[in-house]
C-alpha positions in Angstrom: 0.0 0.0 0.0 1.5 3.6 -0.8 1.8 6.0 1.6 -0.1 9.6 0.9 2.4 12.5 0.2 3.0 14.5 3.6 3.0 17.5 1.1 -0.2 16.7 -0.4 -3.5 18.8 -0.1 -7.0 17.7 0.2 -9.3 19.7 -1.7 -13.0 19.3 -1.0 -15.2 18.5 -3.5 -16.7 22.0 -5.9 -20.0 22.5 -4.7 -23.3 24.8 -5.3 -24.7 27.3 -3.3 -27.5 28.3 -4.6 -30.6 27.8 -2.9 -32.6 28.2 -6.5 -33.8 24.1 -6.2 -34.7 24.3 -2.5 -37.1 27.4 -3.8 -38.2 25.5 -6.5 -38.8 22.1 -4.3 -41.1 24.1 -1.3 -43.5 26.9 -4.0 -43.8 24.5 -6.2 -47.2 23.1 -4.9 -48.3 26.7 -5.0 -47.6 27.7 -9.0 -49.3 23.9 -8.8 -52.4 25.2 -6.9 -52.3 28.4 -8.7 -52.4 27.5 -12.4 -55.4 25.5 -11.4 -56.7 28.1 -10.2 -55.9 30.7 -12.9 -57.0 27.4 -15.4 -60.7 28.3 -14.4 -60.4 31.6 -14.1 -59.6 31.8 -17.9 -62.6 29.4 -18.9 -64.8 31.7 -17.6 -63.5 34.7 -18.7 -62.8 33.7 -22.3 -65.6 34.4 -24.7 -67.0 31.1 -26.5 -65.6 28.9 -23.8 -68.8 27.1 -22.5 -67.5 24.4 -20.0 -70.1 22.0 -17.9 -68.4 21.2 -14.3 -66.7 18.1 -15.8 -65.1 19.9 -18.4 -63.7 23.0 -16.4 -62.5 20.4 -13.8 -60.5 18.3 -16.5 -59.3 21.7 -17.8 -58.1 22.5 -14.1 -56.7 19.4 -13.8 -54.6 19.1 -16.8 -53.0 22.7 -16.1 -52.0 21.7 -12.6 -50.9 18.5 -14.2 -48.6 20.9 -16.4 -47.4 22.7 -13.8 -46.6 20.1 -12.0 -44.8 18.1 -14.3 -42.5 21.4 -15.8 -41.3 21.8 -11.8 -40.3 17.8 -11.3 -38.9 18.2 -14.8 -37.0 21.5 -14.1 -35.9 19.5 -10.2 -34.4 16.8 -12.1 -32.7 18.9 -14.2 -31.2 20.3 -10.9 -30.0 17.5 -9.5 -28.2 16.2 -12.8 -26.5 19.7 -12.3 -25.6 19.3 -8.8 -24.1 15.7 -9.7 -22.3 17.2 -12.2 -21.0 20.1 -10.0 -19.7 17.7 -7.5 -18.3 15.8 -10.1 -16.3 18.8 -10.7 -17.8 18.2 -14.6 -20.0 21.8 -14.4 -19.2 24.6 -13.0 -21.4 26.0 -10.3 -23.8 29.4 -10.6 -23.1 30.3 -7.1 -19.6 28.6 -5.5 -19.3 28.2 -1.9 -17.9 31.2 -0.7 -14.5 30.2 1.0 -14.7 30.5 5.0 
């Protein structure tokens, strides 16, 4: 077994400090709640749009479903960039300030 250089440094691992995710991960479920919200606010407010209960409710639905499925989408994104961050592979948008 070889013995580590007494000379040699150990440099910690580049990582991100930007709290962008975490504020993506905790209002997510609100844009989630909103779009729904805003969904049948626009069926009723758009000329022409007749919508029985079922229909605006599959409307609301399916733009919740969207907005739901752009922020897991964007979070996984995230995390690949974080991997790659740590894998020193990317660099980061906000480096750990030095202490």
């Amino acid at each position: 077994m070889s013995e580590p250089a007494e000379n040699a440094t150990v440099q910690a691992p580049e990582s991100e400090a930007s709290k962008l995710g975490r504020f993506v991960a905790l209002f997510t479920p609100v844009f989630v709640v909103a779009a729904g919200w805003f969904a049948g606010l626009v069926a009723q407010v758009v000329p022409g749009a007749h919508l029985d209960e079922a229909q605006l409710t599959t409307f609301m639905i399916a733009a919740m479903t969207a907005a739901l499925g752009s922020g897991w989408k964007w979070l996984q994104g995230w995390q690949q960039h974080e991997r790659l961050v740590a894998e020193g592979k990317a660099t980061p948008l906000k480096p750990v300030s030095p202490k």
